[in-house]
FISE-336065 format. One line per 8 residues: number of its first residue (from 0); their letters; for each residue y, x, z of C-alpha. Coordinates in steps of 0.25 Angstrom, whole numbers, plus 5000, padded with zeros to 4 digits. Layout:
# residues N
NUM> a> Y X Z  ... .
END
This chain:
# residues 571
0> xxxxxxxx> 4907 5106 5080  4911 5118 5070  4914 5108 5060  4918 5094 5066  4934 5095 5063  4928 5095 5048  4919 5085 5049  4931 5075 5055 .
8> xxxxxxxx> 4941 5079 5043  4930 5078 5033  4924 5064 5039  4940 5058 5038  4940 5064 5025  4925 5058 5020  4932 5046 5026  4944 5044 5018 .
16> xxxxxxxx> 4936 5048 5004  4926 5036 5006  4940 5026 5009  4946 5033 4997  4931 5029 4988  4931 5014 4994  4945 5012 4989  4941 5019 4975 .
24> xxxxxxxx> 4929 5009 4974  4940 4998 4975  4949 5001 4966  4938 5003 4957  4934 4989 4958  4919 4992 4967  4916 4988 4980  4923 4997 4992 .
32> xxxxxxxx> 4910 5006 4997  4915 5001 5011  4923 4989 5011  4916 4980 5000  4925 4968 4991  4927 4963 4980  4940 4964 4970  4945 4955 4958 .
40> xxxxxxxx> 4951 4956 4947  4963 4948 4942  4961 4939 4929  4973 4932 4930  4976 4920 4920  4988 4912 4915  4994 4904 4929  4991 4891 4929 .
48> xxxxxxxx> 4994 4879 4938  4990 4879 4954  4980 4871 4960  4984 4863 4973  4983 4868 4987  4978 4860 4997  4990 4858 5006  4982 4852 5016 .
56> xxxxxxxx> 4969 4862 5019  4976 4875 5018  4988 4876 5028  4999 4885 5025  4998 4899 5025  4984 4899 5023  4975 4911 5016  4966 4902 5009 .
64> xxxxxxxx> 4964 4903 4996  4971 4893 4986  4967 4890 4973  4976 4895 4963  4975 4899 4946  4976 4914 4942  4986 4922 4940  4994 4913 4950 .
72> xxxxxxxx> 4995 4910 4966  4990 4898 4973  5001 4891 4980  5002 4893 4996  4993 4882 5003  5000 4869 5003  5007 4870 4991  5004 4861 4980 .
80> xxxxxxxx> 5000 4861 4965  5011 4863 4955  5010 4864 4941  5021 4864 4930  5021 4863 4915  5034 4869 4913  5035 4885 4910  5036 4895 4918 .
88> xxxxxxxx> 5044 4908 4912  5047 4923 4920  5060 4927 4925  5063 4944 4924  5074 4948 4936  5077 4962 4937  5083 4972 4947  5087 4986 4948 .
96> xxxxxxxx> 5072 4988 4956  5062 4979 4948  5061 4968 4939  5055 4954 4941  5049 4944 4936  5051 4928 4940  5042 4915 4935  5049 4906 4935 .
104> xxxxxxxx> 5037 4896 4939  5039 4897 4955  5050 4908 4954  5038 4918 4956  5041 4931 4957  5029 4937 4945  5032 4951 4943  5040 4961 4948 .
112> xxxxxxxx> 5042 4977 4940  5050 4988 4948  5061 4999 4942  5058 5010 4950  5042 5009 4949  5037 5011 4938  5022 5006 4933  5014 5018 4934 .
120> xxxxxxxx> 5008 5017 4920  5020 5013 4913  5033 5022 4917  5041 5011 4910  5038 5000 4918  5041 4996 4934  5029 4993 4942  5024 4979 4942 .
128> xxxxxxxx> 5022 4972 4956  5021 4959 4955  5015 4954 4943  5009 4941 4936  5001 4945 4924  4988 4945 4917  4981 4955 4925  4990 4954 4940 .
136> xxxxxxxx> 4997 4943 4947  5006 4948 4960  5018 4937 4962  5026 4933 4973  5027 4918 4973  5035 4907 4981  5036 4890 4984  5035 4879 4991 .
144> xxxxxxxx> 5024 4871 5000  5026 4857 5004  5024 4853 5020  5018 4839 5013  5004 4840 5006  5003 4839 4992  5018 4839 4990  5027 4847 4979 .
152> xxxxxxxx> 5035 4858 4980  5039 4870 4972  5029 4883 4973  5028 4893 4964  5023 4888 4954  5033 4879 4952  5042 4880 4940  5056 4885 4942 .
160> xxxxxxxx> 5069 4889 4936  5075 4901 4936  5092 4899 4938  5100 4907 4927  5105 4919 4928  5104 4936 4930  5090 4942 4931  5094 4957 4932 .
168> xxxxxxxx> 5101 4964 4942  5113 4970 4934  5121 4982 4938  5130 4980 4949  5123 4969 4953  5116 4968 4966  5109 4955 4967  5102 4946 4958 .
176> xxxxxxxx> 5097 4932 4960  5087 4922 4953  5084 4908 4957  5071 4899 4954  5073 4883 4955  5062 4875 4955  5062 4860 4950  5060 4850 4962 .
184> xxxxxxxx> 5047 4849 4966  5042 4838 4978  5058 4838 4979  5061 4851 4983  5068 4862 4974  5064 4875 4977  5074 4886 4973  5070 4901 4973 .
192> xxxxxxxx> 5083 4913 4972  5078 4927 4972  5088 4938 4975  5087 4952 4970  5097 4963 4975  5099 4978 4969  5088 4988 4974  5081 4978 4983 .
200> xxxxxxxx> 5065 4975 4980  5067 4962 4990  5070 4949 4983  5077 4938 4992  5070 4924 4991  5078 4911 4995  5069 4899 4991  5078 4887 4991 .
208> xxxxxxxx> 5071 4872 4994  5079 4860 4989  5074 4849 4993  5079 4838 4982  5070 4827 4986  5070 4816 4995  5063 4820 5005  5062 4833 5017 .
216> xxxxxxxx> 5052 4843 5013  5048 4854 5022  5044 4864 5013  5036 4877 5014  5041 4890 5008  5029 4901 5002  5031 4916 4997  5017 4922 4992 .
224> xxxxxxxx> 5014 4936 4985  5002 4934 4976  4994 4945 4968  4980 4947 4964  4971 4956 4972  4968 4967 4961  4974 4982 4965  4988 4986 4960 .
232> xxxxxxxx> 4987 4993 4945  4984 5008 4946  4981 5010 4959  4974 5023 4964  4959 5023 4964  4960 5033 4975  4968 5027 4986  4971 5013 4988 .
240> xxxxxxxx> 4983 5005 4992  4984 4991 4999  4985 4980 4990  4986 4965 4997  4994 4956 5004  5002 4960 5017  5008 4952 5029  5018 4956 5038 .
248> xxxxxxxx> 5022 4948 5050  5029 4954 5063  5015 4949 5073  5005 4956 5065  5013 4967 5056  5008 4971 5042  4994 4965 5036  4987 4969 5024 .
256> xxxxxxxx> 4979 4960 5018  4968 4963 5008  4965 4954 4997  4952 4954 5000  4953 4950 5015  4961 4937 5008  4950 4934 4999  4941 4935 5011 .
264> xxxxxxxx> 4949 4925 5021  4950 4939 5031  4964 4938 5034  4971 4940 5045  4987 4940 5044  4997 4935 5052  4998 4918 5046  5011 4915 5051 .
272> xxxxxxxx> 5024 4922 5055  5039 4922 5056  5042 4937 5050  5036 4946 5039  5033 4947 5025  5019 4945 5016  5015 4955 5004  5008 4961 4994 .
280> xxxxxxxx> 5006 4975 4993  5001 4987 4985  5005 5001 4983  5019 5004 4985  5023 4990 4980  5024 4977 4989  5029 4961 4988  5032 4954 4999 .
288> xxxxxxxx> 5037 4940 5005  5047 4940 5016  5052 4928 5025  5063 4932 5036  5059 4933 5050  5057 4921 5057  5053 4913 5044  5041 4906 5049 .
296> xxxxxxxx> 5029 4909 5038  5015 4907 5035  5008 4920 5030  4996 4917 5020  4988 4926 5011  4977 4920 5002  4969 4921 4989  4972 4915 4978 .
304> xxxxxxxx> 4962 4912 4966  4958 4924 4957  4962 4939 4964  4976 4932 4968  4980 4934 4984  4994 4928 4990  5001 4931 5003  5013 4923 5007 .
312> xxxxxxxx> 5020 4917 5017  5024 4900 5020  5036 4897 5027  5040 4881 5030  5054 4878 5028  5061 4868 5035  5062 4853 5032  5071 4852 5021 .
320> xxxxxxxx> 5079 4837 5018  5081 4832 5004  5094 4837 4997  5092 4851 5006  5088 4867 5003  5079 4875 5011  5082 4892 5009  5073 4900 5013 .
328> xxxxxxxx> 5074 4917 5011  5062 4927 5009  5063 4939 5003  5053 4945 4994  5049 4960 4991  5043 4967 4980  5044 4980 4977  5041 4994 4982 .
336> xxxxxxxx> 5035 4999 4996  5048 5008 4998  5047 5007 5015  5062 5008 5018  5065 4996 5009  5053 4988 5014  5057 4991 5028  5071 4987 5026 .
344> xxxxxxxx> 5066 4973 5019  5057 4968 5030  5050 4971 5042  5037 4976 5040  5038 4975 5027  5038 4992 5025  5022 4990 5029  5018 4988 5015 .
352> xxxxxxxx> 5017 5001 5011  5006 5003 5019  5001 5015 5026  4992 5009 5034  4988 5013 5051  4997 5027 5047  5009 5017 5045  5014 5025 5058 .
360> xxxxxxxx> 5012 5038 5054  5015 5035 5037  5029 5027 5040  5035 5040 5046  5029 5049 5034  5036 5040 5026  5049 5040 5033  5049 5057 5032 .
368> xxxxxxxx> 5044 5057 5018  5056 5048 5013  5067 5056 5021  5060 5068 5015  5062 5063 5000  5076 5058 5005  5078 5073 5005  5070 5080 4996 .
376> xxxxxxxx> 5071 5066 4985  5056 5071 4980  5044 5063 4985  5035 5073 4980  5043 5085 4989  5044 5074 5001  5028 5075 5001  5028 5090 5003 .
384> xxxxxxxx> 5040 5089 5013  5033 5080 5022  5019 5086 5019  5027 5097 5024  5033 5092 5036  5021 5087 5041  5013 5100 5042  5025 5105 5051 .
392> xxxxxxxx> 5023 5095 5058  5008 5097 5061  5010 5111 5058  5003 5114 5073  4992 5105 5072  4989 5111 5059  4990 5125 5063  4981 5120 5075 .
400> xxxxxxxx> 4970 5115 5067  4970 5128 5057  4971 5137 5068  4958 5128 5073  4952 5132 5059  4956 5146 5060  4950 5149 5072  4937 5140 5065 .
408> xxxxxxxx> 4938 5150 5054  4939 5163 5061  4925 5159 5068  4917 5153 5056  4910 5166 5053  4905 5166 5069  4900 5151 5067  4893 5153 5053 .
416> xxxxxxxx> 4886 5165 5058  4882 5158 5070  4879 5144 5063  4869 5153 5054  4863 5159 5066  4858 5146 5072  4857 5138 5062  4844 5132 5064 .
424> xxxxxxxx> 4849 5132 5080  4858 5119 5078  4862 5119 5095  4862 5133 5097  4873 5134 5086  4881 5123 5090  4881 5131 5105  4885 5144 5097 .
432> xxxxxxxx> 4896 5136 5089  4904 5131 5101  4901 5142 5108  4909 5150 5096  4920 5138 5098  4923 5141 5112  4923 5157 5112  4933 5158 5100 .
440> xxxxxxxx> 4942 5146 5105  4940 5136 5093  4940 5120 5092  4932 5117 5080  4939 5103 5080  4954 5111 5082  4956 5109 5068  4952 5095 5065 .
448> xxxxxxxx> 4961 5089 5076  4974 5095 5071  4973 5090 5056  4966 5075 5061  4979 5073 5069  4988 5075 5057  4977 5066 5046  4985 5052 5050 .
456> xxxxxxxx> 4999 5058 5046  4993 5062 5033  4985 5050 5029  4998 5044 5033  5005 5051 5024  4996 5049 5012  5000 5033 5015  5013 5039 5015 .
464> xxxxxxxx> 5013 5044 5000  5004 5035 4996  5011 5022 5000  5025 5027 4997  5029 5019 4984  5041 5031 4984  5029 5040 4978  5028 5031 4964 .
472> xxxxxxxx> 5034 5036 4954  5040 5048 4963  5040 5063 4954  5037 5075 4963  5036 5088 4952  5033 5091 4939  5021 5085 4935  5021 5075 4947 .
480> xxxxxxxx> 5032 5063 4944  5024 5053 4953  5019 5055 4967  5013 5042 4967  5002 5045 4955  4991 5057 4953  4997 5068 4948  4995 5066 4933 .
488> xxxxxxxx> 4990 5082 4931  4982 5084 4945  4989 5096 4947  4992 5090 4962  4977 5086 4963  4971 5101 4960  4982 5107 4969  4978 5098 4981 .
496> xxxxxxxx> 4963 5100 4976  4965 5117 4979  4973 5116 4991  4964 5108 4997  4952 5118 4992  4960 5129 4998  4963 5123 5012  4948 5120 5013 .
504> xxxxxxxx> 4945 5135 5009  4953 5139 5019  4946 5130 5031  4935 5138 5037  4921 5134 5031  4912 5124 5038  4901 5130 5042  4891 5121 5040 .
512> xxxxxxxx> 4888 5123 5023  4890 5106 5022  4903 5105 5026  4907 5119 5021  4903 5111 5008  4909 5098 5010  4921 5104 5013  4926 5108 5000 .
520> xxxxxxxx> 4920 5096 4995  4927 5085 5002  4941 5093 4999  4937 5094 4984  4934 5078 4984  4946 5076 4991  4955 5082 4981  4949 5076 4970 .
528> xxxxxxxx> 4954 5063 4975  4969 5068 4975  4969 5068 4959  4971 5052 4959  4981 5055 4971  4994 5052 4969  5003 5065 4968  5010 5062 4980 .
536> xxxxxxxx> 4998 5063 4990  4993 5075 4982  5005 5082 4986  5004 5078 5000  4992 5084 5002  4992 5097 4993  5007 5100 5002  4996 5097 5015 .
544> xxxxxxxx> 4988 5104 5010  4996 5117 5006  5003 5119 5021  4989 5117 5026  4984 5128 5019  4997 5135 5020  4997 5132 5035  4982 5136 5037 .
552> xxxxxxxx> 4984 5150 5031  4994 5154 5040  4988 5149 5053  4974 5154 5048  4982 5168 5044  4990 5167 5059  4977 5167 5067  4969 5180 5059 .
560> xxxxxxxx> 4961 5169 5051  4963 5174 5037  4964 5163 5028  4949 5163 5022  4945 5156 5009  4931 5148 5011  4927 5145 5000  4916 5134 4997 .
568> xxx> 4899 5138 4996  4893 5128 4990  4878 5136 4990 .
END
């Protein structure tokens, strides 16, 4: 009993180091010690032309997998082969927020680099989303699928012409526009405009169906996001991100899907809905395919041959009669996970930065650490502010739970001496032990409580700092000009490494010599993690950890408990 509240703290803390190894042994390329799979890697080859879906044994928005070469997606079930010898060239469009590249083979959007996030390795550069290269292939694609089998329309892999005219967004200039046209195909001309506005990650989509044949078509409409399943470049080998396909709809709300699970045939999303978007995220970036409410769609997400996974969306149009035009709008996002502009695009849509089952508690953090910086115009400073903030807040649970440990500490030489008296009297001592409890007033579990309650508003502010796309690139002092990477010195990392060491030399020692042991141990292994941390949650926990101690001293110095140094025996 003397040590139970340790026990529990040192179990949830056991647990999080043996999640913290299994996601190191995936990053790393072995098998996860717990949840065994398999990864691929990319070997992606010059695109060459698509085999045919079978329109007839794979009904629309299905997940099954669909042949298709590499480096390129397979088209969406129905849709036929098509192949053309002309070629295919790349179209640059650039904004005030991110430059883009076009092919004009389906009017595919291929690659994507933003202003204000730069690559971590090379300063000069914007940070590459979507990309279609030697080593990774991340594009957002669109086309058509005929209602009849076997019949020809134009997909994404249909060769188009880009219309004349600007492809930058000048000065004064608040709206650009490119246009796509395809050549007829089964009779029908498809006709895609893109429009881009001043500061806006979101690109309007109207996808325009001429029909210029002789007979009605009744034509089907997909958006797919495609990328290979390999981790984003340079992510940490100490904590891990989603990565992976999402769907939203209003029935079932936000789903992740792992790549994994698609490979498998273990999915279980939402099929078909009149509202929401489909994704692909990652950290602190996202894409994503939106259809206005009350558009009916088929949701699908599928493997497709070498490392390559789609997710999309179907959506039938109506009959359209020769010499007509069918429009239809979606929207199409790529760009950062800032939430205020997410939630402004579209419902839901804020739930790609994901901080999973704390969403609750982490969306409110979020909301105080932005008005925070809105003051303060320091993210590094907004951490300590709201670290701050937070200890007021639970200031009485805390001084609960060290007055608990006080009061431990004033009688610790009363049970060592008796724990040596009976050692070798195992039920006898336990007797004397609670018996020593109940005449000195003292709940040995009346410091573990207090700090339990507040260990899901904490984890939830680690998602917080660690999800926050607002931390890339942000300077706090000095030596520390991002939040979002290690500090490059570890100066941060020895700091959180000694006041950790200090706030443990200042708990009462475990009377048992194992846990006295371990528990300078654990911390020490703890803090060694924090040196491939990024700064920002560095600093998060050396400020917790500062007005822990600070707060401890007081209240220890309040009740005639000097604060007592134990340092560690390791005989």
């Amino acid at each position: 009993m003397n040590d139970i509240r340790r026990t529990i703290l040192w179990v949830i803390f056991g647990f999080s180091m043996v999640l913290l190894w299994d996601q190191w042994q995936v990053f790393n390329g072995h098998k996860p010690t717990f949840f065994p799979g398999a990864t691929t890697a990319v070997k992606a080859t010059a695109p060459v032309s698509v085999p045919s879906a079978s329109s007839s044994s794979v009904p629309v928005g299905s997940s099954s997998a669909v042949s298709a070469p590499v480096g390129v997606a397979a088209l969406p079930a129905g849709a036929p082969s098509l192949t053309t010898q002309a070629t295919k060239e790349r179209l640059v469009v650039t904004t005030d927020v991110f430059t883009l590249t076009f092919d004009t083979e389906g009017g595919s959007l291929v690659r994507s680099s933003f202003n204000k996030f730069k690559d971590m390795t090379d300063k000069n550069n914007g940070f590459v989303l979507l990309d279609e290269s030697s080593s990774r292939v991340y594009v957002a694609q669109t086309g058509l699928i005929a209602s009849n089998p076997g019949a020809a329309l134009p997909t994404h892999k249909t060769l188009m012409t880009a219309v004349p005219g600007e492809r930058t967004l000048k000065d004064g200039q608040n709206e650009l526009q490119i246009k796509f046209e395809s050549a007829e195909v089964g009779g029908v001309k498809l006709v895609k405009t893109y429009t881009f506005k001043r500061g806006a990650y979101d690109i309007a989509v109207r996808h325009e169906i001429i029909n210029i044949g002789a007979t009605t078509v009744s034509p089907q409409l997909y958006l797919q996001l495609v990328r290979d399943g390999n981790r984003p470049v340079g992510e940490s080998s100490f904590y891990s991100t989603f990565t992976g396909p999402a769907i939203y709809t209003d029935a079932k709300k936000y789903q992740k899907v792992e790549f994994k699970d698609i490979e498998k045939g273990k999915v279980d999303v939402e099929k078909q809905a009149t509202n929401g978007y489909v994704a692909m995220v990652q950290h602190y970036f996202a894409s994503a395919w939106i259809l206005g409410d009350g558009v009916k769609r088929d949701l699908f997400e599928r493997k497709v041959d070498n490392n390559l996974y789609a997710v999309g969306m179907i959506t039938s149009l109506d009959a359209i009669a020769p010499g007509t035009t069918k429009s239809i709008d979606a929207r199409f996002f790529v760009g950062p996970q800032e939430e205020k502009t997410l939630e402004a695009l579209a419902p839901g849509l804020e739930l790609v930065k994901d901080y999973g089952w704390l969403t609750i508690l982490a969306k409110p953090l979020y909301w105080l650490l932005d008005k925070l910086h809105g003051f303060i115009q320091n993210w590094g400073w907004s951490i300590v502010a709201l670290v701050l903030l937070l200890k007021i807040a639970f200031y009485w649970l805390n001084a609960k739970a060290y007055s608990s440990m006080a009061k431990m500490k004033a009688i610790n030489p009363k049970i060592m001496e008796m724990r040596e008296r009976l050692k070798d009297k195992p039920q006898e001592m336990q007797q004397a032990m609670m018996k020593i409890y109940k005449e000195e007033k003292v709940n040995p579990m009346g410091g573990c409580f207090p700090i339990m309650i507040q260990i899901p508003v904490f984890i939830a502010l680690y998602w917080v700092l660690l999800s926050s796309v607002e931390m890339r690139g942000a300077p706090w002092i000095l030596w520390i000009r991002d939040l979002s990477a290690p500090d490059p010195f570890f100066i941060l990392p020895v700091i959180m490494t000694l006041t950790t060491m200090l706030q443990t030399a200042l708990n009462p020692a475990p009377p048992d010599p194992m846990q006295a042991k371990l528990m300078w141990f654990m911390p020490l292994v703890f803090s060694v993690m924090f040196f491939f941390f990024p700064a920002g949650l560095v600093l998060y926990w050396i400020t917790n950890n500062i007005l822990s101690i600070a707060q401890q001293w007081v209240i220890n110095t309040r009740m005639g408990v000097p604060p007592q140094f134990n340092l560690p025996k390791f005989k």
